[in-house]
C-alpha positions as CSV (number, residue, x, y, z in Angstrom):
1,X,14.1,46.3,-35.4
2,X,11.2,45.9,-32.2
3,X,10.6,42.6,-32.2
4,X,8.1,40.2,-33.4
5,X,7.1,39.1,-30.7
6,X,3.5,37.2,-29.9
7,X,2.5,38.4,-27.6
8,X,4.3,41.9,-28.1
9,X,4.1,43.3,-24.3
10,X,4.3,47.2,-24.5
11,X,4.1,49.4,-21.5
12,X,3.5,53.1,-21.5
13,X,4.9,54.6,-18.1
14,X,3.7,58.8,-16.9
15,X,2.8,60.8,-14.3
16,X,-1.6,61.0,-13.4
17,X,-3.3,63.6,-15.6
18,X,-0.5,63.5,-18.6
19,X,-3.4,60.8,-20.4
20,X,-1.7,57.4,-19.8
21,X,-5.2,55.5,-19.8
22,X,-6.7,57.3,-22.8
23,X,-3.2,56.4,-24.5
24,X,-3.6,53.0,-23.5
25,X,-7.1,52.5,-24.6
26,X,-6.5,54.0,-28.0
27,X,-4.0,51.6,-29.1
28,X,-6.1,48.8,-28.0
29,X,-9.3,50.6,-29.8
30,X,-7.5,50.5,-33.0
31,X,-5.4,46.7,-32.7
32,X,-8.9,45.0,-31.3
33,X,-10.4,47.1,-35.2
34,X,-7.4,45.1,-36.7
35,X,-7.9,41.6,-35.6
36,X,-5.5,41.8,-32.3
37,X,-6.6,40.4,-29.3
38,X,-5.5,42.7,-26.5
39,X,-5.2,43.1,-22.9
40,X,-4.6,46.0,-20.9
41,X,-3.6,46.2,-17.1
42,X,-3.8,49.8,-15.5
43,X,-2.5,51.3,-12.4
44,X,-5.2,53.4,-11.3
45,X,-4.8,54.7,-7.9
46,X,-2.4,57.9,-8.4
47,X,-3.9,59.2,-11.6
48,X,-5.5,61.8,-9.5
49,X,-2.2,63.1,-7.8
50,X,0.5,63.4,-10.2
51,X,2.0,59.9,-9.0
52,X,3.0,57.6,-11.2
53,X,1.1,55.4,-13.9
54,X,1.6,53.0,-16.2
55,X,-0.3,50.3,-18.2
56,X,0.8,47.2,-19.6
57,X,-0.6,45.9,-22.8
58,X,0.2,42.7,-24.4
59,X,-0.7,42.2,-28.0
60,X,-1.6,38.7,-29.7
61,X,-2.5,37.5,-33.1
62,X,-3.4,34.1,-31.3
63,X,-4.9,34.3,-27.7
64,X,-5.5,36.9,-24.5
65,X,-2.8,36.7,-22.4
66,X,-3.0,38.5,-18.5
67,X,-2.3,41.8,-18.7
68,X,1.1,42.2,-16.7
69,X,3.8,40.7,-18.1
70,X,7.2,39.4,-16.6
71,X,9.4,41.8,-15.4
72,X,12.4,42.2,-17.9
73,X,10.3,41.6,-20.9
74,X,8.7,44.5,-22.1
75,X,9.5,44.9,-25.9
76,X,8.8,48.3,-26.0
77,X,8.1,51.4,-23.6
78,X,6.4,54.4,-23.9
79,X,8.0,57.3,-21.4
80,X,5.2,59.9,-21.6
81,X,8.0,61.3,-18.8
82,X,11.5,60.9,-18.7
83,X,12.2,60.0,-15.4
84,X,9.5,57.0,-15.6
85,X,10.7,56.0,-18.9
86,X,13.6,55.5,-16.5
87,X,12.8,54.0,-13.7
88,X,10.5,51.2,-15.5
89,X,13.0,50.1,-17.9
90,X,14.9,48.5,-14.9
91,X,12.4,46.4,-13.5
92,X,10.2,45.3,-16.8
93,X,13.1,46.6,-20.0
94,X,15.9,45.1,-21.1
95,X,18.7,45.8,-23.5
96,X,16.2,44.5,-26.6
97,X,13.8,47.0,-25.4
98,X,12.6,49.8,-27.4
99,X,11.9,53.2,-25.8
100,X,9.9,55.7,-27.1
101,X,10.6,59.0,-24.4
102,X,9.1,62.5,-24.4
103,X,11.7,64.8,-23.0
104,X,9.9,67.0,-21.6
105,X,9.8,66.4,-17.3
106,X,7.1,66.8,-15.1
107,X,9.1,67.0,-11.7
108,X,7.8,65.8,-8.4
109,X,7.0,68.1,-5.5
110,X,10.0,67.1,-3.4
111,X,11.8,68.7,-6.6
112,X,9.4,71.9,-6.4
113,X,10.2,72.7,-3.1
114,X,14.0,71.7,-3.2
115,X,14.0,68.7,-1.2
116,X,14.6,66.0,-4.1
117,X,17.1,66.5,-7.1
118,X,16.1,65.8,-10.4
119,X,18.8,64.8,-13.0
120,X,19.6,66.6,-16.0
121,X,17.4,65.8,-19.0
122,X,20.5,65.2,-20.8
123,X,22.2,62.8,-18.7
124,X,18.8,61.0,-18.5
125,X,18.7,60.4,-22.2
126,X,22.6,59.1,-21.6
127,X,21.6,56.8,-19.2
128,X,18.9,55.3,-21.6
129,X,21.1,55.3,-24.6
130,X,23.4,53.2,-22.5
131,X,20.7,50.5,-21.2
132,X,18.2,49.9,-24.5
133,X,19.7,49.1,-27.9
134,X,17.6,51.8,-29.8
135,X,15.8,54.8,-27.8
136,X,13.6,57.7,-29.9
137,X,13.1,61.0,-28.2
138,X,10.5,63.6,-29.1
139,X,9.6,66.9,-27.7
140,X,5.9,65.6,-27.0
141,X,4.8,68.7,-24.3
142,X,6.5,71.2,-26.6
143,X,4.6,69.8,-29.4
144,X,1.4,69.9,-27.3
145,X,1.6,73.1,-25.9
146,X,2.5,74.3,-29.7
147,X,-0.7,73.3,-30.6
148,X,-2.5,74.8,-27.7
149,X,-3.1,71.9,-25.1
150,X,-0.4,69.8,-22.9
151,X,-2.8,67.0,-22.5
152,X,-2.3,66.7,-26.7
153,X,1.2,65.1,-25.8
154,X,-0.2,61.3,-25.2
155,X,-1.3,61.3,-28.9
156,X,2.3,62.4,-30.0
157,X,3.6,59.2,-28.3
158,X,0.8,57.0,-29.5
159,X,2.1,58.6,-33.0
160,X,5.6,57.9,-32.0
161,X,4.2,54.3,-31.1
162,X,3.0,53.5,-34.8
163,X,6.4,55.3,-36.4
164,X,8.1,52.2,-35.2
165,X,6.4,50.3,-38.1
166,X,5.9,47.5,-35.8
167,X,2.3,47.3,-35.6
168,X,0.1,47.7,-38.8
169,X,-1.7,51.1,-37.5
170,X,-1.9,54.2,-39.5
171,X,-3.7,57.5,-39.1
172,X,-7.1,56.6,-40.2
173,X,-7.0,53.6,-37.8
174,X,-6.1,56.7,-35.3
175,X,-9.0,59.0,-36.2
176,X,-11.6,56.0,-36.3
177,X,-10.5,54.8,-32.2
178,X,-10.6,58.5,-31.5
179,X,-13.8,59.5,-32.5
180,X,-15.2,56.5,-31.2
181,X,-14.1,57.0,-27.5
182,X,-13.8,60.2,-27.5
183,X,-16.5,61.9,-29.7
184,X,-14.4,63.2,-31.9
185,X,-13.1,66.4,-29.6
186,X,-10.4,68.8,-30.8
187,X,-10.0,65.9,-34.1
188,X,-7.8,67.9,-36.5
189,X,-5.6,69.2,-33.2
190,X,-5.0,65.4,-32.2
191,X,-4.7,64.5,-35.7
192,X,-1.8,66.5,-36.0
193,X,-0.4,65.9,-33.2
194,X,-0.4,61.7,-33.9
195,X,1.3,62.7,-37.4
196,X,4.2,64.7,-35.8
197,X,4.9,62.0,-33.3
198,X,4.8,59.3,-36.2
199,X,7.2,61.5,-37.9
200,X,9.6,62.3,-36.0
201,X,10.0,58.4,-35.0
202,X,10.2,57.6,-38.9
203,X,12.5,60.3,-39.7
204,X,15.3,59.4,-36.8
205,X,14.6,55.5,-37.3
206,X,15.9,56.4,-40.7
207,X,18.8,57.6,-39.4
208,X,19.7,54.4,-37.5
């Protein structure tokens, strides 16, 4: 099970433009609507550049906490890339953590243009599987692009975020933060797209 943890400190690691800060002000649209008090802590500078990003969110019934939390202590990460997933679980996971990781890579251009290497998708999900107790993987880009728009895959993961039944969010907690922030643009597309990523969570956490 994620743990109950107060605060509940989840971080959702990318790459700039894959939606990182939309994800990240979603969730804490629909937990503030449910009574949470939650604080959010963004990197913003390479958002622009296809660097890495990540936010930190930690999630209270009781008080605000600051927004970055110890390193080691993040009860559950959100890899809207593989290779970030990565790379942040050994600085703020641990072997409690739970990772929700879309498999799809965005690589670097040191990879692009040959200089850099970048590791097999399946010896990435290895790797995780060996350092985090329970690790969900879903085809978020494939999804996205299945449905007609790559930038859809942050609201797969935000749906694989709620499958771990950890926090009490549903879809029509979803469509209300939505339409809220966002006007309520391409709804039914990023409706759809939550309820596959909340699904395939579900369906391999029944597996467990």
């Amino acid at each position: 099970m994620v743990p109950q943890a107060d605060p509940l400190n989840v971080m959702i690691a990318g790459v700039g433009g894959q939606g990182n800060l939309l994800a990240s002000r979603l969730i804490g649209t629909m937990l503030v609507a449910k009574g949470f008090k939650v604080t959010i802590g963004e990197t913003l500078g390479a958002t622009q550049r296809g660097g890495a990003v990540h936010s930190f969110l930690r999630i209270s019934k009781k008080k605000n906490y600051s927004p970055q939390f110890p390193g080691g202590s993040a009860h559950i990460i959100i890899g809207l890339e593989p290779v970030e997933a990565l790379r942040n679980m050994g600085p703020h996971g641990s072997p409690e953590t739970v990772a929700v990781v879309n498999v799809r890579p965005i690589k670097p251009i040191g990879v692009m243009s040959g200089n850099l290497d970048y590791p097999e998708i399946e010896d990435l999900k290895q790797v995780l599987k060996e350092i985090t107790k329970r690790v969900f993987f879903i085809d978020a880009t494939e999804k996205a692009l299945e449905l007609g728009k790559p930038v859809f895959t942050n609201m797969v993961m935000i749906g694989g975020l709620v499958g771990l039944g950890v926090l009490p969010l549903d879809i029509n907690d979803f469509q209300t933060a939505f339409v809220g922030l966002t006007k309520g643009s391409d709804l039914e597309l990023n409706l759809e797209a939550f309820q596959y990523g909340e699904g395939v969570v579900r369906q391999q956490s029944s597996l467990e």
